[in-house]
N, C-alpha and C positions, 0 to 999 in steps of 0.2 A: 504494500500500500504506500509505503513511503516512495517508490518510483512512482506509483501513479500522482501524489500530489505535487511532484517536482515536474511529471510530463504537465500537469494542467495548468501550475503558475508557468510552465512554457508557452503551453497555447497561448493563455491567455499574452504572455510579452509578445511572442512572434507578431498574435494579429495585428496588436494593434500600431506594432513596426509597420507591420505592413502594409496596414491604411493609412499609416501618414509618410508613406516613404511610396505610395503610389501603386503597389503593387493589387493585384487583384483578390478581393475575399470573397469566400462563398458566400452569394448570395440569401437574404434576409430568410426567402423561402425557403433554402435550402436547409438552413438553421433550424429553420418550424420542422421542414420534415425531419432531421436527427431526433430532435426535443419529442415528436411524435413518436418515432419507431422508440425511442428510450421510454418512453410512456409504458408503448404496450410489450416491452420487455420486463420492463417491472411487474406489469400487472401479471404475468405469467410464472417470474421469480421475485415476488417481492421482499427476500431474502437478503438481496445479492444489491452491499453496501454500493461494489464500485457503480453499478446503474445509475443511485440516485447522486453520488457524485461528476459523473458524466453527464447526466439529466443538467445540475446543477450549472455545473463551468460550459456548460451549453446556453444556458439559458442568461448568466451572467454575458459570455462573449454575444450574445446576439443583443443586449442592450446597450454592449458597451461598444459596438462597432455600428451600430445600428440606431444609436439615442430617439432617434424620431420613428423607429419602424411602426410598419402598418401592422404588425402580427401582435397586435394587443394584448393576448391573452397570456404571455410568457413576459411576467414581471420579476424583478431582482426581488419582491420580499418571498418569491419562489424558493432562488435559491438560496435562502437561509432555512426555509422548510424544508428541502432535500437535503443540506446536510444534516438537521436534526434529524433526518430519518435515516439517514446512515449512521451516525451515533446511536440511535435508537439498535438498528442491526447491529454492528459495530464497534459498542461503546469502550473494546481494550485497544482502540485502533490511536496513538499519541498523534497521528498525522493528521488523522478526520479533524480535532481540536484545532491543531496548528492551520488546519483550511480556514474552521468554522472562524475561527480569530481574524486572518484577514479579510474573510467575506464581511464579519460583521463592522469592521471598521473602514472599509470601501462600500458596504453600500450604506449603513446606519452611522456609522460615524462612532461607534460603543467602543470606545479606547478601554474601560473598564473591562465590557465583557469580552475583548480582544486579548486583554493580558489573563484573564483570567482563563479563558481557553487555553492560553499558551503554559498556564502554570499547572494545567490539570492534562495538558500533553508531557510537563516535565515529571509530574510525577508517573506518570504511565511506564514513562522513557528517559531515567536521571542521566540517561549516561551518551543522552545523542547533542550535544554541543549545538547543533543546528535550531532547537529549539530553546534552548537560551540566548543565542542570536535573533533568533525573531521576536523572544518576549523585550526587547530593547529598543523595536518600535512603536512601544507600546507603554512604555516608562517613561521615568522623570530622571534627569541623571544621574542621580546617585543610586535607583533600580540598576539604569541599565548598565552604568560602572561595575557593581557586582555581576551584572551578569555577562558582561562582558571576561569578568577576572574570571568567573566558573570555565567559559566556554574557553577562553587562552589554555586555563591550567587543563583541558582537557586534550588541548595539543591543538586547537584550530585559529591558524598563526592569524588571520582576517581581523578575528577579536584581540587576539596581542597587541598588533599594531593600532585597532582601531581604539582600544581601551588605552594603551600610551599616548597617543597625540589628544585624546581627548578629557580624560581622566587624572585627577591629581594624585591619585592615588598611588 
C-alpha cells in the first residue's frame, strides 16, 4: 500500500505538470468513466481498500484538473468519504492516514486533522521516517524541529539537512 500512495501523490504531481506545461490530459469524461467503472468494482468487492482509494485520487485529479467541469456529480468532499472507507477496510494500513492527512488539508484546509492522521500513521508505522517528514507540514516549528530530529536520527539525510538550516537546535 505504501507504493500505491507514492504512485497517487505521483499522478496527482504529473497531471497537473502536465496541464500547465501544455501537455494533453485525459479528458473530463474520461475521468467520469474511470470514477464509474471504480464504482461498480466496489460494488462487486467492496472489501478491496485500494478501489476506494483509486475511486478517490480519481475523483480528487478530475477537480483539480478540471475546476469548472461539467461532471457534477464527482465532488472532492467525495474523496474524503472514500478514504474513510478504506480506513474503514483498512484501518492497520499507516499510508491510508498519511493520504487521509493530505486530502484533508488540500481540500478542507484541517491542518489539525492532517497532523493528527499523520500521528496515528506514526504510530501504526514508528519506524518509516517518511511519515514524520510529512507530519512537518502540518506543525508549528518546534513540532516539526522534532520531527525532523526523529526522521534525521532514522538515517533520512533530506531531514538532516533540512532540520540544520532551519532548526536551532
Amino acid at each position: 500500500m505504501k507504493n500505491l500512495f507514492i504512485i497517487c501523490l505521483s499522478v496527482i504531481t504529473l497531471g497537473a505538470y502536465a496541464q500547465t506545461n501544455g501537455k494533453s490530459s485525459p479528458s473530463e469524461k474520461s475521468y467520469a468513466q474511470t470514477i464509474n467503472n471504480l464504482t461498480d468494482q466496489i460494488k462487486v468487492t467492496p472489501n478491496n481498500a485500494n478501489l476506494y482509494v483509486k475511486r478517490a485520487d480519481a475523483i480528487y485529479y478530475l477537480n483539480a484538473v478540471y475546476p469548472h467541469q461539467t461532471v457534477s456529480q464527482f465532488k472532492l468532499k467525495d474523496v474524503l468519504v472514500d478514504i474513510n472507507k478504506a480506513i474503514q477496510v483498512d484501518g492497520t494500513n499507516a499510508g491510508l492516514y498519511s493520504l487521509r492527512g493530505m486530502y484533508k488539508r488540500n481540500i478542507t484546509g484541517d491542518l489539525a486533522g492532517a497532523r493528527a492522521d499523520l500521528t496515528k500513521a506514526i504510530e501504526l508505522d514508528p519506524k518509516n521516517p517518511q511519515w514524520y517528514m510529512e507530519r512537518t507540514n502540518y506543525s508549528n516549528l518546534e513540532n516539526a524541529c522534532d520531527d525532523w530530529k526523529k526522521c534525521a536520527e532514522m538515517g533520512n539525510g533530506n531531514c538532516k539537512e533540512i532540520r540544520t538550516s532551519v532548526c536551532s537546535q
